[in-house]
C-alpha positions in Angstrom: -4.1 -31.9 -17.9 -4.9 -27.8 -18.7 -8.3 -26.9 -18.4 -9.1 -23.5 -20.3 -11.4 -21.3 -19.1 -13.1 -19.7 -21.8 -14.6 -16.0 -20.5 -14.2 -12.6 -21.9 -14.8 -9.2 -20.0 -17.6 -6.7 -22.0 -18.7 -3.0 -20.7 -22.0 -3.0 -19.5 -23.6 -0.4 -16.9 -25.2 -1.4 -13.1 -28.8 -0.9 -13.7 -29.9 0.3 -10.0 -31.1 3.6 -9.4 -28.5 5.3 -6.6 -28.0 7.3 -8.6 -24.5 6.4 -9.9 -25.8 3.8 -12.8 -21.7 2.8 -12.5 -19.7 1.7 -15.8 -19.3 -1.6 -15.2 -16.5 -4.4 -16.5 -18.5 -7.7 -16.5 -16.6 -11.2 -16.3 -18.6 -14.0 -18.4 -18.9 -17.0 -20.6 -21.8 -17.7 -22.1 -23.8 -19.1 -19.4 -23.0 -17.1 -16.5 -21.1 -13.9 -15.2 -18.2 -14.8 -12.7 -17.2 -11.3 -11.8 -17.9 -7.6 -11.9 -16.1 -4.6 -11.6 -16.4 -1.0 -11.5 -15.1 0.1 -15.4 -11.8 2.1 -15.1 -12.1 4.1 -18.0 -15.0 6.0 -17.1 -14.3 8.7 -15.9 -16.4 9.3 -13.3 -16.9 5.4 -12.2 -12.9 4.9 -11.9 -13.1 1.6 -11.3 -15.1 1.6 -8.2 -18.6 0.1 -7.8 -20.4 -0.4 -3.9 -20.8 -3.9 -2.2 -23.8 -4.8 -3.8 -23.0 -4.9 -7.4 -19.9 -6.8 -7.0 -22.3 -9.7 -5.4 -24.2 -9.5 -8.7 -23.2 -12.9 -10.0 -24.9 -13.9 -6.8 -27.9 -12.2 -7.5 -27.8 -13.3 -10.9 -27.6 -16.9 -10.6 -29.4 -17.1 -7.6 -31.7 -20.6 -6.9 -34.3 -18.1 -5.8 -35.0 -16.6 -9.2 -38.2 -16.9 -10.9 -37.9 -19.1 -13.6 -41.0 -20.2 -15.3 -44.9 -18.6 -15.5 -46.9 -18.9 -12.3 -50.6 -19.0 -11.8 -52.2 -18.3 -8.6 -53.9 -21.0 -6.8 -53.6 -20.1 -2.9 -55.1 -17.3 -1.5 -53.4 -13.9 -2.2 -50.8 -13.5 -0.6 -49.6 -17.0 0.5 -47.4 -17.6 -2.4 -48.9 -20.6 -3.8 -48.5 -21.1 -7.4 -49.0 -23.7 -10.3 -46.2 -23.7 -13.4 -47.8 -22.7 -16.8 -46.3 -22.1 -19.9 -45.9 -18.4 -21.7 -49.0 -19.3 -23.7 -51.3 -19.9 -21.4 -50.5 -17.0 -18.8 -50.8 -14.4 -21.8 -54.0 -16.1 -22.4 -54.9 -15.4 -19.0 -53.9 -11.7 -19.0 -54.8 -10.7 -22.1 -58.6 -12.4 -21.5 -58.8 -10.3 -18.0 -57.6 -7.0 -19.4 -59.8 -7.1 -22.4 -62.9 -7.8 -20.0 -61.8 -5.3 -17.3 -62.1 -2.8 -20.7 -65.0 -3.8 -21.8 -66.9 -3.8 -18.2 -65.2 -0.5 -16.9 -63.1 0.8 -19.4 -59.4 1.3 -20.1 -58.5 3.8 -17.4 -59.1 0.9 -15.3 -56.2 -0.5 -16.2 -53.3 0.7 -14.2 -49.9 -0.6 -15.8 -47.2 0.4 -12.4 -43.3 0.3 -12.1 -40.6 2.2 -11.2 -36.8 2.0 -11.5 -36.0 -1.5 -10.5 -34.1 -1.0 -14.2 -32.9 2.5 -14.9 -32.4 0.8 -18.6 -34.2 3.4 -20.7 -36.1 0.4 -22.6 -36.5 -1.9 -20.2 -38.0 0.6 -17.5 -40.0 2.7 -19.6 -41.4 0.3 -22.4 -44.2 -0.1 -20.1 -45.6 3.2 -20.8 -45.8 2.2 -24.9 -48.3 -0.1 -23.4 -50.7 2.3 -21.5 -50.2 5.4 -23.9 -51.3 3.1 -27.1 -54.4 1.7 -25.3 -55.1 4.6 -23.2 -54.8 2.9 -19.9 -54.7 4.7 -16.4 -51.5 7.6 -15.9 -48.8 7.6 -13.5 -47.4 10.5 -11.9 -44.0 9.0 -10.7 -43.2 10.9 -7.0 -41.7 8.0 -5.7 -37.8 9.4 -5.6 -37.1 12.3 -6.7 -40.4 14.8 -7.0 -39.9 17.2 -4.2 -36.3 17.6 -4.4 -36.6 18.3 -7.8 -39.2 20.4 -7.5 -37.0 22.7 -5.4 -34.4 22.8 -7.4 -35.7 23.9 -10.6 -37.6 26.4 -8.5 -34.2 28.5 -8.5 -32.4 26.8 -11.3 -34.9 26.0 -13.4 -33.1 23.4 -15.4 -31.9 19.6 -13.7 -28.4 19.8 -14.4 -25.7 21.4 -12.4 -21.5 21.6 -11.6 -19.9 18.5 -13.1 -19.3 16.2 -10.2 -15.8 15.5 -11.2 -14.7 18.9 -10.6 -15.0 18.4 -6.8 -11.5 17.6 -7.0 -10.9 21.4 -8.0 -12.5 22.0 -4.9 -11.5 23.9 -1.1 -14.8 23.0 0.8 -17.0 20.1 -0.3 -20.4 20.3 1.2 -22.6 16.9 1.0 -26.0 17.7 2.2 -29.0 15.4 2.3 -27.0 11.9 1.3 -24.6 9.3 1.9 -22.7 8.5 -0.9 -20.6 6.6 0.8 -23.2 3.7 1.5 -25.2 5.2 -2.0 -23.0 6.7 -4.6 -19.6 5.1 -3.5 -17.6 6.5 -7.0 -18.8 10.3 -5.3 -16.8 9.4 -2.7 -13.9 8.6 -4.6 -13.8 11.8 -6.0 -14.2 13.4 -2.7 -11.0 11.6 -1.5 -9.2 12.9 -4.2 -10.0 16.3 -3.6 -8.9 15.7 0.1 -5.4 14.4 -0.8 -4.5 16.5 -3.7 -6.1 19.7 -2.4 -6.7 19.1 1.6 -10.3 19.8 0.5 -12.8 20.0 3.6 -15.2 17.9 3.9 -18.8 18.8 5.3 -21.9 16.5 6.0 -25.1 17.8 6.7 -27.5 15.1 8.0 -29.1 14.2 10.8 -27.4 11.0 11.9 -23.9 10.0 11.7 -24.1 7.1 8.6 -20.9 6.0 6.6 -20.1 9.1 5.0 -20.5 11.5 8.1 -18.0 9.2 9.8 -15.5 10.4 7.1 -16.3 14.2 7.7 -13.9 16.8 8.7 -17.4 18.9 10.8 -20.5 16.3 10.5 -23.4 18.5 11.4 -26.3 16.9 12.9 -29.5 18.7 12.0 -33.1 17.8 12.7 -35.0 16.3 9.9 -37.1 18.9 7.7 -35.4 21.8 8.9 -32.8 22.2 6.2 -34.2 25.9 5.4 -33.8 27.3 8.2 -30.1 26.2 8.7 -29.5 27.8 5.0 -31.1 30.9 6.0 -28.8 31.3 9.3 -25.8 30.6 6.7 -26.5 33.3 4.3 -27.7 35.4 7.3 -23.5 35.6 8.3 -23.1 35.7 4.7 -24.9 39.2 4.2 -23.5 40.2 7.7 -19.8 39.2 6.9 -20.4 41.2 3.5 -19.1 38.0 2.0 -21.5 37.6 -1.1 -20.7 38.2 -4.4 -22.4 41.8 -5.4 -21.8 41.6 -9.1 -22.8 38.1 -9.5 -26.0 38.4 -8.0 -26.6 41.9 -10.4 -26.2 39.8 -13.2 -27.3 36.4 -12.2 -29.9 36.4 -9.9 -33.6 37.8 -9.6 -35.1 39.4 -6.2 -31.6 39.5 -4.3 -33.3 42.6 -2.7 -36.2 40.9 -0.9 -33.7 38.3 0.4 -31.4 39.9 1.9 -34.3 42.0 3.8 -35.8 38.9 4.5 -33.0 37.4 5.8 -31.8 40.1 8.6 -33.9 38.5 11.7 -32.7 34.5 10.2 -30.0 34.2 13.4 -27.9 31.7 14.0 -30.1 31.6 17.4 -33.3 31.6 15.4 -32.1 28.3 13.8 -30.6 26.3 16.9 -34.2 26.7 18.0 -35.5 25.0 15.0 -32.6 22.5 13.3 -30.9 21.6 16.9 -27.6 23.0 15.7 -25.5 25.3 18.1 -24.8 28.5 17.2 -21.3 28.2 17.2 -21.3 25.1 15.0 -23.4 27.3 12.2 -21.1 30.1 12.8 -18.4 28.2 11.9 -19.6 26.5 9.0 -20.8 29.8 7.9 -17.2 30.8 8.4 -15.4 28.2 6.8 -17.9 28.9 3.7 -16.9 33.0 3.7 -13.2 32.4 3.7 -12.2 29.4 1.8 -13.3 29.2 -2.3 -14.4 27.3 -4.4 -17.4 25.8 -2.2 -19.4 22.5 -3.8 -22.6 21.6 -2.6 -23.4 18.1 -3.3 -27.5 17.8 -2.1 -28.5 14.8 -2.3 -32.1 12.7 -1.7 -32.9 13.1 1.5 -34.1 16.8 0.6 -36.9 14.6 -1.7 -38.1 12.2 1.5 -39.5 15.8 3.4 -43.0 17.3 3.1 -41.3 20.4 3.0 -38.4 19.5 0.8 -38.6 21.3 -2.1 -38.3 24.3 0.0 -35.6 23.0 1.9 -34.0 22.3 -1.5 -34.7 26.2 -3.1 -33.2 27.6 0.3 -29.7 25.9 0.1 -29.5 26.0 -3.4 -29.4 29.4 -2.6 -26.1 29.6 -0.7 -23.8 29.1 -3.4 -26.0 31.3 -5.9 -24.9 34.2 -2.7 -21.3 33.3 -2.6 -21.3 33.5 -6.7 -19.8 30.0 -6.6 -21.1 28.9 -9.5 -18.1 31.3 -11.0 -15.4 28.1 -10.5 -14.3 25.2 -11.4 -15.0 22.9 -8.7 -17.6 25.4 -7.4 -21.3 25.7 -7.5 -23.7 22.7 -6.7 -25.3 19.6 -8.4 -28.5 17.5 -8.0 -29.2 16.1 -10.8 -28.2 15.8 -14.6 -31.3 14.3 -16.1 -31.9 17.7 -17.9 -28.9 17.1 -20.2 -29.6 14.2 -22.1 -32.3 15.2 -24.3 -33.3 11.5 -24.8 -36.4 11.1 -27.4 -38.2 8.3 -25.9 -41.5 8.5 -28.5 -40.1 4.4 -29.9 -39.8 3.5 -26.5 -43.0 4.9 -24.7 -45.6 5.9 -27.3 -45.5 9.6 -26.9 -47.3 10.3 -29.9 -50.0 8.2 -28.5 -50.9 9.8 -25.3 -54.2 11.2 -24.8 -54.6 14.1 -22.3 -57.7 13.3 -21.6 -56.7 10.2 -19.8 -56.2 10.6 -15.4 -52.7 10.3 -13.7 -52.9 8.3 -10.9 -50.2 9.5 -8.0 -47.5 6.4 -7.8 -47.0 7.0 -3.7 -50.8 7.0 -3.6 -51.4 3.2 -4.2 -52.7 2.2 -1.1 -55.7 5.1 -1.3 -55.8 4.2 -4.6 -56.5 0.4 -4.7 -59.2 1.3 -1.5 -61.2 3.1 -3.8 -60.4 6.5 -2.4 -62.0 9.1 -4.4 -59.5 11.7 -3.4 -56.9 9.6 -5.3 -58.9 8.3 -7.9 -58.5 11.5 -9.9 -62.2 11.7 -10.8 -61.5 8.0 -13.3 -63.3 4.7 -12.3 -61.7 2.3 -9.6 -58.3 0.2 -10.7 -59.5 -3.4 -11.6 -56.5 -4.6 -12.7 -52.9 -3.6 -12.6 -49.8 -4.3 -14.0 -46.4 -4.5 -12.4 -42.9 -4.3 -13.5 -39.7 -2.9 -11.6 -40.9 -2.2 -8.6 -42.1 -4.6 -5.1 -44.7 -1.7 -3.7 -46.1 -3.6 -0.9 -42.7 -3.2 0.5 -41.6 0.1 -1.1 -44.6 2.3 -1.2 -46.4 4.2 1.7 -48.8 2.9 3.9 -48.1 -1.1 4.0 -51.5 -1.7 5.2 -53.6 -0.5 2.3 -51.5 -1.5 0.1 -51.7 -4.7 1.1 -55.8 -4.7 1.9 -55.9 -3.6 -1.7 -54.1 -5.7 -3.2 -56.0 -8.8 -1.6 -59.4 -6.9 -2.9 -61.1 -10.0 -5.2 -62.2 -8.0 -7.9 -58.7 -6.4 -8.3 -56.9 -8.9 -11.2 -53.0 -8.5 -10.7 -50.5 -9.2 -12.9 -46.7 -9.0 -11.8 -43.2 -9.2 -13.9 -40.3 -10.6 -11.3 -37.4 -11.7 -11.0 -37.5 -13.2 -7.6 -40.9 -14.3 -5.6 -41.3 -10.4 -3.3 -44.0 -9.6 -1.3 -46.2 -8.0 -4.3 -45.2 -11.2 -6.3 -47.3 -13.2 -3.8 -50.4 -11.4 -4.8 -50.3 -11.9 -8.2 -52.8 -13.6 -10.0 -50.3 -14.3 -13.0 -46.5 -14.0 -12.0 -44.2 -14.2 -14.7 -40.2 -14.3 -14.8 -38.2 -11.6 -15.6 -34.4 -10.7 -16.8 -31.8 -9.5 -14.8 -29.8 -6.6 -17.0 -27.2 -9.1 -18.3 -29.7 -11.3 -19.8 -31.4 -8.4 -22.5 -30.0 -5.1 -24.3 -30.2 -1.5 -22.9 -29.1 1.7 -22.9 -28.7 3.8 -19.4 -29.1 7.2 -18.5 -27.8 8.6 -14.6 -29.4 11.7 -12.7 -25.7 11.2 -10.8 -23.3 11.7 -13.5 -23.4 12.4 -17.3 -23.0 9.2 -19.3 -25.4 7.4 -21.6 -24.0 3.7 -21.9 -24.9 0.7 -23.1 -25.6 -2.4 -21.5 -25.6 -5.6 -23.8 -27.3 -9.1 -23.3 -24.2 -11.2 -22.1 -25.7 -14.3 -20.9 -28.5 -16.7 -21.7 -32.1 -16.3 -20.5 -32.5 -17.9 -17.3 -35.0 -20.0 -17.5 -37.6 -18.8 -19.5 -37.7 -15.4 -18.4 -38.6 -12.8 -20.5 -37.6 -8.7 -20.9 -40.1 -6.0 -20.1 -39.7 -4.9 -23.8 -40.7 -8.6 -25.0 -43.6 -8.9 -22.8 -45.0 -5.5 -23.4 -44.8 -6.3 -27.1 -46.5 -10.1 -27.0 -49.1 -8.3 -24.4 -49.7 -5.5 -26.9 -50.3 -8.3 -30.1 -52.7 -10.0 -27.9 -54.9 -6.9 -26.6 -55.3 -6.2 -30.6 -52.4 -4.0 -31.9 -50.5 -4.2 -35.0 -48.4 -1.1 -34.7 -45.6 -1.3 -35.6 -44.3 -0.3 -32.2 -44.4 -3.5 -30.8 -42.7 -5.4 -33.2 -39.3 -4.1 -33.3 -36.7 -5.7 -30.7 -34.2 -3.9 -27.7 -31.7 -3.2 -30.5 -33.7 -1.7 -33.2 -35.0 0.5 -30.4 -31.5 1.6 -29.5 -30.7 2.5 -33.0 -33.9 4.5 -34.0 -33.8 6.2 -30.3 -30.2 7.5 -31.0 -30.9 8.5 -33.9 -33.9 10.5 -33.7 -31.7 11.9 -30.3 -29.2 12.7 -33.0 -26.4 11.0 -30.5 -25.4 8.6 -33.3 -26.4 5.3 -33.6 -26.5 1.6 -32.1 -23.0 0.5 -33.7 -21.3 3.6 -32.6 -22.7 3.1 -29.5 -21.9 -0.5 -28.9 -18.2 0.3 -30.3 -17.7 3.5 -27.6 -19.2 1.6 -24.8 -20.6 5.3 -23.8 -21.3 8.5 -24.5 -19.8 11.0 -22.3 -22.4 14.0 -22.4 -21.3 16.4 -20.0 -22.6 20.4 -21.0 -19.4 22.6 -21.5 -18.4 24.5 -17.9 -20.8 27.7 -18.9 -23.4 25.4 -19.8 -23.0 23.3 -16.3 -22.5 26.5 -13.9 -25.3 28.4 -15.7 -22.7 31.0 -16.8 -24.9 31.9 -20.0 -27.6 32.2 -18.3 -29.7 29.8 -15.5 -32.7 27.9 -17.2 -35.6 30.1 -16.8 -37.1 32.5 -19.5 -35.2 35.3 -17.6 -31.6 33.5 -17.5 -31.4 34.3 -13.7 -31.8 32.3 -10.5 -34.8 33.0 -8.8 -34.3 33.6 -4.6 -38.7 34.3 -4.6 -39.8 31.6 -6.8 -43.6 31.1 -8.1 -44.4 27.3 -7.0 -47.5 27.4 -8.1 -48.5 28.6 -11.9 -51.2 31.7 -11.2 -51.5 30.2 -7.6 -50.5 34.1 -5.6 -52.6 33.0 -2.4 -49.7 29.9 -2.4 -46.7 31.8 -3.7 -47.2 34.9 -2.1 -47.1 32.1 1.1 -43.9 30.6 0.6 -42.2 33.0 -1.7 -38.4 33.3 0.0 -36.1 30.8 1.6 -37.7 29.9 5.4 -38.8 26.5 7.7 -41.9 25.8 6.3 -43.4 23.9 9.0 -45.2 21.5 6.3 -43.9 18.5 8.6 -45.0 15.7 10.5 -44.2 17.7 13.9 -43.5 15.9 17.2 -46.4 15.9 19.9 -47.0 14.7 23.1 -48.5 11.6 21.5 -45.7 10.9 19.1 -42.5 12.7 20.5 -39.8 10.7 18.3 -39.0 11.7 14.2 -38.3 8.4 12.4 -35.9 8.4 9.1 -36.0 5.4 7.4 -32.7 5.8 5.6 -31.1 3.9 3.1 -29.3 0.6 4.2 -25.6 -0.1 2.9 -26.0 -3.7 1.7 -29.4 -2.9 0.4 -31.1 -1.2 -2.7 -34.3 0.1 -1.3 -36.0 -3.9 -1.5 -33.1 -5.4 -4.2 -30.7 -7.3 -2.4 -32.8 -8.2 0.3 -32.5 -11.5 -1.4 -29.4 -12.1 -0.6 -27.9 -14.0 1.8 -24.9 -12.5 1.7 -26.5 -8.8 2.1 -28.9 -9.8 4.3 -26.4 -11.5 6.5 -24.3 -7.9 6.8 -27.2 -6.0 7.6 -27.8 -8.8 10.6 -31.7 -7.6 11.3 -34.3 -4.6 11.4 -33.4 -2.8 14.4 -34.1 1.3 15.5 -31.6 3.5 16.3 -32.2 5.3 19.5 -30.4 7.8 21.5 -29.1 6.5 24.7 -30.6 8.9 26.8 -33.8 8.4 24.8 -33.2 4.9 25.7 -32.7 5.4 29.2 -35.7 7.8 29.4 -37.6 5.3 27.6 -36.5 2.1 30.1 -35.2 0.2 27.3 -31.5 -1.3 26.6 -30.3 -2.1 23.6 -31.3 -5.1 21.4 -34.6 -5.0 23.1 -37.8 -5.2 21.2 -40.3 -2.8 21.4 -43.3 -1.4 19.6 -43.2 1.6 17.7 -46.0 3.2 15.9 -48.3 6.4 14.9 -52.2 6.3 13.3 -51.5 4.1 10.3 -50.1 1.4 12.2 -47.8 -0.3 14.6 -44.6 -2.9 14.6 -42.0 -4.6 16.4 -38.4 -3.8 16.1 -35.4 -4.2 18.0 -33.6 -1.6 19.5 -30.3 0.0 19.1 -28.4 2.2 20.9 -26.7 4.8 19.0 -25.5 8.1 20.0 -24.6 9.9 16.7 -28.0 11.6 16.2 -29.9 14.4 18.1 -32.5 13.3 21.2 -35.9 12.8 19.5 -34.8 11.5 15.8 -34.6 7.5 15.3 -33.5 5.7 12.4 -34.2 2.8 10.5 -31.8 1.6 7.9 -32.8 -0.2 4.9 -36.2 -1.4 3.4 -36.1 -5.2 5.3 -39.2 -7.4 3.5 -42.2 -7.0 5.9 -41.9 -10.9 6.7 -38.3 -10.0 8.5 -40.2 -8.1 10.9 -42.1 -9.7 14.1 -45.8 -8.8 13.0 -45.1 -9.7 8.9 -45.0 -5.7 8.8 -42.5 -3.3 7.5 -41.0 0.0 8.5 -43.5 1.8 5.5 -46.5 0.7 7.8 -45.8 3.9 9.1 -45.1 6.7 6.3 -47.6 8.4 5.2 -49.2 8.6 1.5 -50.6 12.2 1.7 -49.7 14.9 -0.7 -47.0 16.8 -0.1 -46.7 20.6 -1.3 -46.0 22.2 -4.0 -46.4 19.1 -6.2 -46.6 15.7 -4.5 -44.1 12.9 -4.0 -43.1 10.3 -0.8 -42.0 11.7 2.7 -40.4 8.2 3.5 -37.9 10.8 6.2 -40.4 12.5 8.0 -42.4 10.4 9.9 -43.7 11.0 13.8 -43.7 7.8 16.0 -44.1 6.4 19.3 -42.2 4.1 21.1 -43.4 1.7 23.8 -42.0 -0.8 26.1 -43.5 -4.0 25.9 -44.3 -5.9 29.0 
């Protein structure tokens, strides 16, 4: 006897934030997804997708999933839950919001999330929900806020060089990330360029992850000193006469105080700071002035510094010097969110926001939810909050006030999941969420240049619901009967194409995606960069009317803005991204979590020695916001002083139920905020 399977393949996109948001090629029936595939057409995907994704139908199908309302009935915290139907949880939150209102009024209400969905809809609908009834603000600085910040200090517009034209390139220049473990379809590009064009490959980081290992020069750099390598570059720049005179006439604004500024930034003034040698900036600085065109792919690790968005300004500067943004496969890239020109007003309320209500600082939870009047924002303390996309009591800064806030009594939690995290544990009302193949979306990427859609493939798992669907039923039972929240994931795609003037759903649905890459003088700011001036600014103003602050940090330097070493805490820890992880997705997997084996630190052997330790040994590490366990690890491809965690591990996989964020801090970074999850100053001590 023949059995027939019955599947078909349909074009959806990966809905992780890393930034690649791949075109993906989904195998499926009706009930489940078997397989999935980066999508070969695309051309910037080609085909390829990381580790992760392709375990999807694991993920998806998973016996962990949440699957039906939960109501708290243990303590917060321990998990404990009774089943309840859709009805009755609504009920539930709908009664505490609309009391919380009455007692303390609406900016009590703090609706949360993040990009656990990069789906436009799905992620953002949440903020329809707090513009319409005025709730609390968020200021997102979770990911990308400083780097960005930096960037459009000299640029002034988030786009850049098309990062397919790396395969035009001579020297390829990755600074700040690891695609290789984070943006795997880079990478395929990069290897491209290698073959084709013996393209030379450059890392810039300060440990030796998966992409250095497949450098041609890896340079090991200590973290949050990024500016002052930059300035030693275009210091042999300026002395090798190798920068681009007429570019920088017509291009570029205060070249003048640079290049004065830049006369005492040695190479020997930088070793000091970065712990690079001389002769490995020399060289780099070499290759750089003799071989064109030069790409500068900067990634996210400027964004995890206190002093990133300086950092960020001062590189972008060296291919602004060489007048690399002149060529195809030259120049650098960042970012593309500035080209899509999305209007998002169906999807998040714009028309209803009211300036009048605070912003609350994302990476600020933990002061938050403690009542800290410094992060209050001069509103009333958060009574309730509401969660979607995002696990914060792993994720966010400062694991021990997050967590004493969230067990606070009078703090009523509601939480949208997919799988039972950490933050799902404190919920007073948990209830079940889709995974991207069970609801309709569209998808945007900061790492590439396509808008694509992603269509419901599969049934509901159990009786989860979409973000967009429970924002809507929420919205009906808090009073509305705007029109806003009637309309479904698909009438939202039409109208928000539409009104973007990018066509509409059926044309979308037909084309798979949108390929919305700016021409090459649009992309390498050859009409102009995206301040009122058309030039790229070398002394940017950070700070609107600010002089005392801009007049501070007005040209490319080290801004010593980080958490230095000391006598008490002489080690830098980087809590860098894992390769089977997603920041807390995919901890859930077996699979992923069996690859990545355990937590451990990454220590420098003679730090090691100095220290009394061997490897695999577990030992306390720790500043003023708290202390862990960990296990050791000897690695030598970082500089003495710097240790590294990989991956965001649930705080139970750790000894003392606490996670590597115990110890990142949730101040303020300058010029305007965000998370310094790479510059943190530690401890280390043997335990007896």
């Amino acid at each position: 006897m023949i059995i027939l399977t019955l599947y078909k393949i349909s074009t959806s996109a990966c809905p992780h934030d890393c930034p690649s948001t791949c075109v993906l090629d989904i195998e499926h029936d009706n009930e489940k997804i078997l397989k999935v595939k980066g999508n070969t057409n695309n051309t910037y995907t080609k085909g390829i997708i990381c580790s992760k994704v392709s375990r999807y139908p694991e993920r998806t199908h998973n016996n962990k999933r949440l699957t039906v309302p939960l109501i708290r009935v243990g303590k917060k915290g321990e998990g404990i839950f009774k089943p309840s139907t859709w009805d009755d949880a609504l009920n539930i939150v709908s009664k505490n919001l609309k009391e919380i209102i009455r007692k303390h009024g609406s900016q009590a209400v703090w609706p949360y999330f993040y990009a656990g969905t990069m789906g436009l809809i799905q992620r953002d609908s949440i903020n329809r929900l707090r513009h319409y009834f005025n709730f609390s603000g968020q200021y997102s600085t979770i990911c990308t806020t400083l780097a960005a910040t930096g960037w459009l200090a000299g640029t002034g517009c988030l786009k850049g060089a098309d990062p397919r034209e790396v395969i035009y390139s001579k020297i390829i220049v990755m600074w700040g990330g690891n695609p290789a473990s984070t943006q795997v379809n880079f990478m395929k590009h990069v290897q491209e360029a290698r073959k084709k064009r013996n393209a030379f490959f450059v890392v810039i980081d300060p440990y030796q992850n998966k992409t250095a290992r497949l450098a041609d020069l890896h340079i090991k750099i200590r973290p949050g000193t990024d500016g002052a390598l930059a300035c030693a570059i275009m210091h042999n720049i300026l002395k090798n006469r190798k920068e681009d005179e007429e570019y920088l006439k017509k291009y570029t604004k205060d070249y003048d105080l640079l290049s004065k500024h830049l006369k005492i930034k040695t190479p020997e003034w930088a070793e000091k700071i970065t712990g690079v040698p001389v002769k490995i900036i020399n060289k780099f600085s070499k290759i750089l002035c003799n071989e064109s065109p030069s790409y500068f792919r900067l990634g996210y690790g400027f964004t995890r510094q206190r002093n990133g968005s300086f950092n960020m300004h001062a590189v972008s500067c060296i291919p602004t010097l060489l007048g690399s943004w002149k060529y195809k496969g030259g120049g650098a890239f960042y970012n593309n969110s500035g080209i899509y020109n999305i209007d998002k007003d169906t999807i998040e309320g714009l028309r209803f926001i009211n300036p009048k209500i605070r912003i609350l600082d994302q990476s600020r939870i933990g002061p938050i939810l403690n009542n800290d009047l410094s992060a209050l924002n001069g509103g009333p303390n958060v009574k309730a909050i509401f969660i979607q996309n995002t696990n914060p009591l792993v994720v966010a800064p400062e694991t021990n006030k997050v967590r004493t806030g969230f067990k606070r009594k009078d703090l009523f939690v509601c939480v949208h999941e997919q799988f039972m995290t950490e933050t799902a544990k404190y919920a007073d009302v948990l209830l079940p969420a889709t995974s991207f193949v069970e609801h309709d979306d569209i998808y945007i990427s900061g790492g590439h240049q396509h808008l694509t859609y992603g269509p419901k493939l599969i049934k509901n798992i159990g009786k989860s619901w979409s973000n967009n669907k429970l924002i809507n039923e929420l919205a009906k039972r808090l009073g509305s009967k705007d029109e806003c929240f009637k309309i479904n994931e698909k009438q939202i795609i039409n109208i928000t194409l539409k009104k973007s003037k990018l066509g509409n759903f059926n044309n979308l649905k037909k084309n798979k995606f949108l390929d919305l890459q700016p021409s090459f003088e649009e992309s390498h700011f050859l009409n102009g960069f995206g301040h009122k001036d058309k030039r790229f600014h070398f002394s940017p103003k950070w700070k609107k009317d600010n002089k005392n602050f801009n007049n501070k940090y007005n040209l490319p330097d080290h801004y010593e803005l980080i958490e230095k070493n000391s006598k008490k805490h002489p080690f830098k820890l980087v809590t860098a991204p894992a390769h089977n992880f997603l920041n807390s997705s995919f901890t859930e997997l077996d699979t992923s979590k069996k690859k990545e084996i355990k937590p451990t630190i990454k220590i420098h052997p003679k730090d090691l020695k100095e220290l009394n330790l061997i490897s695999d040994e577990i030992v306390m590490i720790g500043n003023n916001r708290g202390k862990l366990r960990i296990h050791t690890e000897k690695f030598s491809g970082l500089l003495q002083g710097i240790t590294i965690v990989e991956g965001i591990w649930p705080n139970e996989f750790f000894l003392d139920n606490l996670g590597i964020n115990t110890l990142v801090g949730s101040d303020v970074p300058e010029p305007a905020g965000g998370a310094v999850f790479h510059d943190v100053a530690i401890w280390i001590k043997k335990i007896n």
